[in-house]
Backbone atoms as SQL, in Angstrom:
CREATE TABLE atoms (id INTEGER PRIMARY KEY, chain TEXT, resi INTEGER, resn TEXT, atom TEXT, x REAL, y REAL, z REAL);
INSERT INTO atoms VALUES
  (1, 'A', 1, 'UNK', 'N', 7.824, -16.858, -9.983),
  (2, 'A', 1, 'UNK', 'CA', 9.047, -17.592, -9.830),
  (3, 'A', 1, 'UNK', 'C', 9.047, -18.192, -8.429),
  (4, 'A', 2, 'UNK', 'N', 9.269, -19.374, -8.546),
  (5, 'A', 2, 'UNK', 'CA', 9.558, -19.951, -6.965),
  (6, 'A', 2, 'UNK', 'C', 10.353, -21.002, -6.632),
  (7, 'A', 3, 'UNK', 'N', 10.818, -20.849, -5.702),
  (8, 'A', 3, 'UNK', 'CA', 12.083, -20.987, -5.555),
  (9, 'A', 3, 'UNK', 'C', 11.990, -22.276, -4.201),
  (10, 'A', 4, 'UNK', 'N', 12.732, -23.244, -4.554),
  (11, 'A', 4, 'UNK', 'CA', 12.826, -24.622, -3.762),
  (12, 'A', 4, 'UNK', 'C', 13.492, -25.475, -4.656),
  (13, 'A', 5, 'UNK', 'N', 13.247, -26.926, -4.263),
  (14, 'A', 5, 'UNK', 'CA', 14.623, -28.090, -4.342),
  (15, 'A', 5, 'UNK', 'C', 13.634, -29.031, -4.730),
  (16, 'A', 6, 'UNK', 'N', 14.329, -29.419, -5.712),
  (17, 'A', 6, 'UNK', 'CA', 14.229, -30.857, -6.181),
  (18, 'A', 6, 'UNK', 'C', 14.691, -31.803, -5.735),
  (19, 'A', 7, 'UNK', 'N', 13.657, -32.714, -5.119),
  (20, 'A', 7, 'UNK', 'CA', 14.536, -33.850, -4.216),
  (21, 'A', 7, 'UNK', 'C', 13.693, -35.264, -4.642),
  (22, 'A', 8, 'UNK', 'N', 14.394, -36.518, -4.797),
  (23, 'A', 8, 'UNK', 'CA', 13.787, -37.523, -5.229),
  (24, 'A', 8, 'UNK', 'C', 13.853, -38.790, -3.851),
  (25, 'A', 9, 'UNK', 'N', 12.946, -39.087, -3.640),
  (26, 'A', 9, 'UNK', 'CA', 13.276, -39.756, -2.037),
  (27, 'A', 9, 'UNK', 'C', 13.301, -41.474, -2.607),
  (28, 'A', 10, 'UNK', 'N', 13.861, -41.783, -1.527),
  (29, 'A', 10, 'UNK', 'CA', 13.808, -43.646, -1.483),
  (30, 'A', 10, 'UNK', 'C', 12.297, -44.082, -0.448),
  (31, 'A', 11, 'UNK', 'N', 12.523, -45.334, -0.832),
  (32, 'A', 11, 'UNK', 'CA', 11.494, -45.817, 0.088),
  (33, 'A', 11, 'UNK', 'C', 11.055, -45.365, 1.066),
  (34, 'A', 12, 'UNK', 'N', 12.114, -44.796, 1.824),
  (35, 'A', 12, 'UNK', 'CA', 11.913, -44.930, 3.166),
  (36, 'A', 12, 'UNK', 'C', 11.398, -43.077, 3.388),
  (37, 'A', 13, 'UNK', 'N', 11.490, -42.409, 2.513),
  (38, 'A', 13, 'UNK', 'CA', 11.253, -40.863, 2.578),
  (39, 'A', 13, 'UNK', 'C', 12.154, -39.837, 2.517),
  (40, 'A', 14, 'UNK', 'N', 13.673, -40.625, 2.351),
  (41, 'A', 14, 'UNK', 'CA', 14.643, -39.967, 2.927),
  (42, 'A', 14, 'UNK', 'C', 15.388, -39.229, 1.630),
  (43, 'A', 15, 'UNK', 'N', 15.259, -38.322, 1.369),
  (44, 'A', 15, 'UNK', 'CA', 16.106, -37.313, -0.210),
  (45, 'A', 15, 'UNK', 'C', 17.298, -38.094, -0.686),
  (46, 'A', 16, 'UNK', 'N', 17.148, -38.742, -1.729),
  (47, 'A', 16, 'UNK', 'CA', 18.520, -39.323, -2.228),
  (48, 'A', 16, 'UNK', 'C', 18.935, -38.568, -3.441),
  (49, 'A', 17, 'UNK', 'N', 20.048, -38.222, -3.239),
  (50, 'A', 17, 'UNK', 'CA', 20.675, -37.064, -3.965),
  (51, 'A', 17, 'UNK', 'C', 21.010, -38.125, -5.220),
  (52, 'A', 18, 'UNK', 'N', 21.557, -38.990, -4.945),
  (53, 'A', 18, 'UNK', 'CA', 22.111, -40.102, -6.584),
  (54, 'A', 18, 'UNK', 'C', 21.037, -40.220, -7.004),
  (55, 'A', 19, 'UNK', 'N', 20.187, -40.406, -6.875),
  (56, 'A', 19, 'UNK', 'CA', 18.925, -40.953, -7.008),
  (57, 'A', 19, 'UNK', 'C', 18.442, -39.999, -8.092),
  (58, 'A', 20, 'UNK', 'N', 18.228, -38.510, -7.786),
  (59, 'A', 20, 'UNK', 'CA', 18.133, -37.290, -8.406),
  (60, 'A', 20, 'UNK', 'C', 18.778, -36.859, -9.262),
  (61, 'A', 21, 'UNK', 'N', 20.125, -37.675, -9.695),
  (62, 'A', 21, 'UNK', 'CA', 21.045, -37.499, -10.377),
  (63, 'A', 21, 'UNK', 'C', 20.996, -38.237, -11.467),
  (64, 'A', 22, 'UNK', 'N', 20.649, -39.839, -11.698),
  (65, 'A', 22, 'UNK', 'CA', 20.737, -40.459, -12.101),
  (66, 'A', 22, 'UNK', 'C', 19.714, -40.774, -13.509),
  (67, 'A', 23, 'UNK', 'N', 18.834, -39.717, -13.543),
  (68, 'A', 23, 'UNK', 'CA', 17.826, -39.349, -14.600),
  (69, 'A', 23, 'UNK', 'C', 16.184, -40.780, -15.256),
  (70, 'A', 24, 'UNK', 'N', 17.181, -41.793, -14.310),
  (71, 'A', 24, 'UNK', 'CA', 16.166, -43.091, -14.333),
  (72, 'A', 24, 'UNK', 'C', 15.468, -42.520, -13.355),
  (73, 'A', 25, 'UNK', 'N', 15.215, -41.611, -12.282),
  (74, 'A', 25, 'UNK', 'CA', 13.666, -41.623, -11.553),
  (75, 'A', 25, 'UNK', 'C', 13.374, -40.099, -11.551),
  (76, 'A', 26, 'UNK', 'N', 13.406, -39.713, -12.936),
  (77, 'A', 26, 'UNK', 'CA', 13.206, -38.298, -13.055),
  (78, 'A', 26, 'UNK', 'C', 11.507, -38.363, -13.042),
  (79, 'A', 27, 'UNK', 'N', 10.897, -39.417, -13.053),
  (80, 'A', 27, 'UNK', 'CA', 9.303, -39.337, -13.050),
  (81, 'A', 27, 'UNK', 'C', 9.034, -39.059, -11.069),
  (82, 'A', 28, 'UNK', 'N', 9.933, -39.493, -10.139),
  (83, 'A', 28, 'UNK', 'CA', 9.455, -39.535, -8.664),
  (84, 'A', 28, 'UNK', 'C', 10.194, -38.244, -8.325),
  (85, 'A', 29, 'UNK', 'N', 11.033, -36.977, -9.318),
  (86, 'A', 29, 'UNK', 'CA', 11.230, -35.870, -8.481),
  (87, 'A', 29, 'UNK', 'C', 10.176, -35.460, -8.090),
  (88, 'A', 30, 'UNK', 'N', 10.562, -34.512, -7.098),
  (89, 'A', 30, 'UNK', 'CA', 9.347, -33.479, -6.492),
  (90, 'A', 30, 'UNK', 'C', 10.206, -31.965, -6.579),
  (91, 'A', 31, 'UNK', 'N', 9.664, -30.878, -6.469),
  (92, 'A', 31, 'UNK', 'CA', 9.677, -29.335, -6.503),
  (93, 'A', 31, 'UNK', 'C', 9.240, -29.443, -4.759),
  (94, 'A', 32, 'UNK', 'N', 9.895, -29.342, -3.902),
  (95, 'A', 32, 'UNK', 'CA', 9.595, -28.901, -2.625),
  (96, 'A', 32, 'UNK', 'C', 9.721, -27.269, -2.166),
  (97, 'A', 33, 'UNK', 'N', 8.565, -26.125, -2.743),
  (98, 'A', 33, 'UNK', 'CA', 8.356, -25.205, -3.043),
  (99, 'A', 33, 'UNK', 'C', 9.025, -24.220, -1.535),
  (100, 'A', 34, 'UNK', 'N', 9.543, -23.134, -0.707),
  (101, 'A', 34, 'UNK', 'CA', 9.782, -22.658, 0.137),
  (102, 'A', 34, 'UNK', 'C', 9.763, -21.056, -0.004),
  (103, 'A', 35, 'UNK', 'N', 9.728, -20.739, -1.474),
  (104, 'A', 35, 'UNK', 'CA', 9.421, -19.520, -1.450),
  (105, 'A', 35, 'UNK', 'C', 9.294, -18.792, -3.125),
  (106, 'A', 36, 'UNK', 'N', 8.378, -17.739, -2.489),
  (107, 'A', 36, 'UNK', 'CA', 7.630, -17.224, -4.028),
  (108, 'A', 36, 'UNK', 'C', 8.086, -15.680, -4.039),
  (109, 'A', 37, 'UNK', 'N', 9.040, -15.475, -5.221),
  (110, 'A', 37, 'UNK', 'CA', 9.832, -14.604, -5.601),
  (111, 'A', 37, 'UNK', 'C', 9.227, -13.278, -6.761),
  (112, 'A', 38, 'UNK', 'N', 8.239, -13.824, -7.457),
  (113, 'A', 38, 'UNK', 'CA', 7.847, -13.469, -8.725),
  (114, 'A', 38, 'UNK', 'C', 6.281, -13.858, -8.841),
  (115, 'A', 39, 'UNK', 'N', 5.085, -13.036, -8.926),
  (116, 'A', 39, 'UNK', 'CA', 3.985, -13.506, -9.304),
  (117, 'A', 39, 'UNK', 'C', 3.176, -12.684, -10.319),
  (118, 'A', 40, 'UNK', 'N', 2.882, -12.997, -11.767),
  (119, 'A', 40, 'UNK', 'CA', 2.546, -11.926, -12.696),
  (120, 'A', 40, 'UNK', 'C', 2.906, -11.319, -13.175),
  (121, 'A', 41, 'UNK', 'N', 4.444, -11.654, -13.275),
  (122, 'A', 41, 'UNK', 'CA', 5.408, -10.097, -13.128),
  (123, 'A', 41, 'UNK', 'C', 5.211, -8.870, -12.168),
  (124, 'A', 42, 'UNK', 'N', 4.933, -9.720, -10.922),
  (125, 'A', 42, 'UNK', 'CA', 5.513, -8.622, -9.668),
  (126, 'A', 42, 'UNK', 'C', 6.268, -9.596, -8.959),
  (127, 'A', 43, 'UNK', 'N', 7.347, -8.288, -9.062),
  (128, 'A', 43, 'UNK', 'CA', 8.623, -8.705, -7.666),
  (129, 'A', 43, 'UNK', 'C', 7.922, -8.416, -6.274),
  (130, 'A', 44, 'UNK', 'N', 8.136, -9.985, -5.993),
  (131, 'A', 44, 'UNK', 'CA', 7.592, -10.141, -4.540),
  (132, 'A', 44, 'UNK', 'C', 8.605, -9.852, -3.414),
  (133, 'A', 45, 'UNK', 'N', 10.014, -9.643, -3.660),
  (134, 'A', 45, 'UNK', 'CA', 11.540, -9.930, -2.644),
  (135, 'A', 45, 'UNK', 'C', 10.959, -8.761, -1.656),
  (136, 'A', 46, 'UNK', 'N', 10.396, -7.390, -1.978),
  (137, 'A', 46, 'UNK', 'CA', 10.647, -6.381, -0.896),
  (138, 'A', 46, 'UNK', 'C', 9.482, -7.101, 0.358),
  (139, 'A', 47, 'UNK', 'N', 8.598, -8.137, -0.193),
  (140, 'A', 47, 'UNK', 'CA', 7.629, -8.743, 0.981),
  (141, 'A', 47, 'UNK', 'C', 8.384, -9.381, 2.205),
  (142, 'A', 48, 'UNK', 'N', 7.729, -9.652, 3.279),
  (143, 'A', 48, 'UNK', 'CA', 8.325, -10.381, 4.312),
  (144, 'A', 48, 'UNK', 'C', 8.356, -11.973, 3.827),
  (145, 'A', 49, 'UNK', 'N', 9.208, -12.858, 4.315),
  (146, 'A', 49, 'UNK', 'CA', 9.520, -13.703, 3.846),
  (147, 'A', 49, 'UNK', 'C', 8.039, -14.220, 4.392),
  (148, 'A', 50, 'UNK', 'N', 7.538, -14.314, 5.378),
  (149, 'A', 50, 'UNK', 'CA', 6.390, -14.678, 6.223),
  (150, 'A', 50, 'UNK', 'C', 5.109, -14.291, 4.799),
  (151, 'A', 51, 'UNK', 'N', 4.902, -13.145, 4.503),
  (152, 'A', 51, 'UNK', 'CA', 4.750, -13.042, 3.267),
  (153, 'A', 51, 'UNK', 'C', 4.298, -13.153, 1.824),
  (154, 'A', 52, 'UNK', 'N', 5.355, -14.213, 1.750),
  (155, 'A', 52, 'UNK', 'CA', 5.854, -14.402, 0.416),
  (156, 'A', 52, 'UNK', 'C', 5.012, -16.064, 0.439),
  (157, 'A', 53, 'UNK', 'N', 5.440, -16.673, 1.842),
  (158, 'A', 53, 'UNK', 'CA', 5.381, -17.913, 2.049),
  (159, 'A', 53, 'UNK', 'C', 3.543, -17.886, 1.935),
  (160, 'A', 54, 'UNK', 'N', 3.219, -17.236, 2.552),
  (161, 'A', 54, 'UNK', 'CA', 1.216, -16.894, 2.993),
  (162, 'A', 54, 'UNK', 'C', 1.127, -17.143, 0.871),
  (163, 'A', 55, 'UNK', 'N', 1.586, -16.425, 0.092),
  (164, 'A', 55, 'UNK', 'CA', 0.815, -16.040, -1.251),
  (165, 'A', 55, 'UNK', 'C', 1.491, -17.315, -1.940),
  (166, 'A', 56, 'UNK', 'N', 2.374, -17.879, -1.471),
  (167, 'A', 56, 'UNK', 'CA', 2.615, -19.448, -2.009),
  (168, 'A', 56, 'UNK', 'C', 1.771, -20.349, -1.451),
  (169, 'A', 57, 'UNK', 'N', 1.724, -20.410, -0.329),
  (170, 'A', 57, 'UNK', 'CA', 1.334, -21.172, -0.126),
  (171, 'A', 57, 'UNK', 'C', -0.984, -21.362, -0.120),
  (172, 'A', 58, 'UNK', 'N', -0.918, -20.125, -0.712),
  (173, 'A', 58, 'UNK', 'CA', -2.671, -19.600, -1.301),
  (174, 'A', 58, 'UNK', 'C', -2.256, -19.831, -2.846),
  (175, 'A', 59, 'UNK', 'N', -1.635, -20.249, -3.541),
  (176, 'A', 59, 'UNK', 'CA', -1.498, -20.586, -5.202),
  (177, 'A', 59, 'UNK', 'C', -1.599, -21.761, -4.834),
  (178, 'A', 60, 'UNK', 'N', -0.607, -22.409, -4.323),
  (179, 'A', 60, 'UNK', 'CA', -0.782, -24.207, -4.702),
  (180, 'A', 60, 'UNK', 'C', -1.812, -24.821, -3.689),
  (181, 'A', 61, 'UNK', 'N', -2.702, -24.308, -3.212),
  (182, 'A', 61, 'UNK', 'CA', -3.709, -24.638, -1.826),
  (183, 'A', 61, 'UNK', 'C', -4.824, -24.571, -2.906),
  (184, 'A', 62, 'UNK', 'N', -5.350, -25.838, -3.069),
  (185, 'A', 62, 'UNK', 'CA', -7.047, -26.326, -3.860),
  (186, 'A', 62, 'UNK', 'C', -6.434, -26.327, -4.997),
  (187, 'A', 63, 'UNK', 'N', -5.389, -26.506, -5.366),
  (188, 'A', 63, 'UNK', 'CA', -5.274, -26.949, -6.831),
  (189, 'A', 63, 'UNK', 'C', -4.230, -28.267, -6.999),
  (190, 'A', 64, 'UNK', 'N', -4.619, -28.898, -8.266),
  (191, 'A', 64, 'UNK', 'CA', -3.151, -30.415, -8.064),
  (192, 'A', 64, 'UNK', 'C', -1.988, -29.740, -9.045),
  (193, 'A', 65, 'UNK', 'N', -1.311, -29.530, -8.246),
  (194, 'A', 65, 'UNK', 'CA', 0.059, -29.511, -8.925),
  (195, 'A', 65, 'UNK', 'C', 0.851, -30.714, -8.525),
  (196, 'A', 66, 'UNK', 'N', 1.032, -31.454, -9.839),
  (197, 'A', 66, 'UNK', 'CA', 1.757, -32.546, -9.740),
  (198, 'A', 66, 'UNK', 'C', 3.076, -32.396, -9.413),
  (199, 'A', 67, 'UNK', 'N', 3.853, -32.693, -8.867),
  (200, 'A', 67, 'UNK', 'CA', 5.561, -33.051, -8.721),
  (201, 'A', 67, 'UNK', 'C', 5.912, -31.311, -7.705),
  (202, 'A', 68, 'UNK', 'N', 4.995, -30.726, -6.960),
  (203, 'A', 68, 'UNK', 'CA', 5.316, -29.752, -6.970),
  (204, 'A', 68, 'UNK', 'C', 3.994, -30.126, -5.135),
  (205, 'A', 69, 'UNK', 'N', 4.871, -29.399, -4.045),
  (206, 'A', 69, 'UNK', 'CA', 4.373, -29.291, -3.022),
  (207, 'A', 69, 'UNK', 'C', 4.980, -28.439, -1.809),
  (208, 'A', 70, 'UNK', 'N', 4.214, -27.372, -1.125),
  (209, 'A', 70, 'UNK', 'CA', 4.640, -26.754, -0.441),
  (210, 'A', 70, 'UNK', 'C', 5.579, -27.494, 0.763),
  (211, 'A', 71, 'UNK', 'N', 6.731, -26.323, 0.981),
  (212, 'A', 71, 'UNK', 'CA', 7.467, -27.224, 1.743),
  (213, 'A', 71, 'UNK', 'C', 7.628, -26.583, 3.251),
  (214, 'A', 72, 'UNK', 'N', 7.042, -27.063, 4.247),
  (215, 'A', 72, 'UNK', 'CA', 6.153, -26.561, 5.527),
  (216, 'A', 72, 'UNK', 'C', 7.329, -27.131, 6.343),
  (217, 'A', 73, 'UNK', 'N', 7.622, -26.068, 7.698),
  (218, 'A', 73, 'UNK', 'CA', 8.342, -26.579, 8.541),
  (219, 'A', 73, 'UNK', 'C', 7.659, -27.356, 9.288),
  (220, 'A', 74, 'UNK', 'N', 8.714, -28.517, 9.907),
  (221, 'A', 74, 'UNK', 'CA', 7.784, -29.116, 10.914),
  (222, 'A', 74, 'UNK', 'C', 7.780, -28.947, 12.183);
């Protein structure tokens, strides 16, 4: 299970919430992934969030997951 936001951006990069709403650009959402709750059926919550983030971010690392990308502070 993992847990993040669906956000659909404009041109310019910027999250447009109508945009996301509006079901005409349900092909340009994205899954901006921030944390992994559930893997295999193991509860991951008692992990450090630090963690949780390391074994998410080693699942979607060398593989294409379409509409779906880790979401890294900057």
């Amino acid at each position: 299970m993992i847990d993040g936001e669906a956000v659909v951006s404009d041109e310019s990069g910027i999250a447009d919430f109508e945009q996301l709403h509006s079901r005409e650009h349900d092909k340009s959402a994205m899954l901006w992934a921030f944390d992994l709750l559930e893997l295999n059926d193991k509860d991951l919550r008692r992990l450090t969030l630090d963690q949780r983030k390391s074994k998410l971010a080693k699942l979607l690392k060398g593989s294409r997951h379409h509409g779906i990308a880790l979401n890294e502070p900057s």
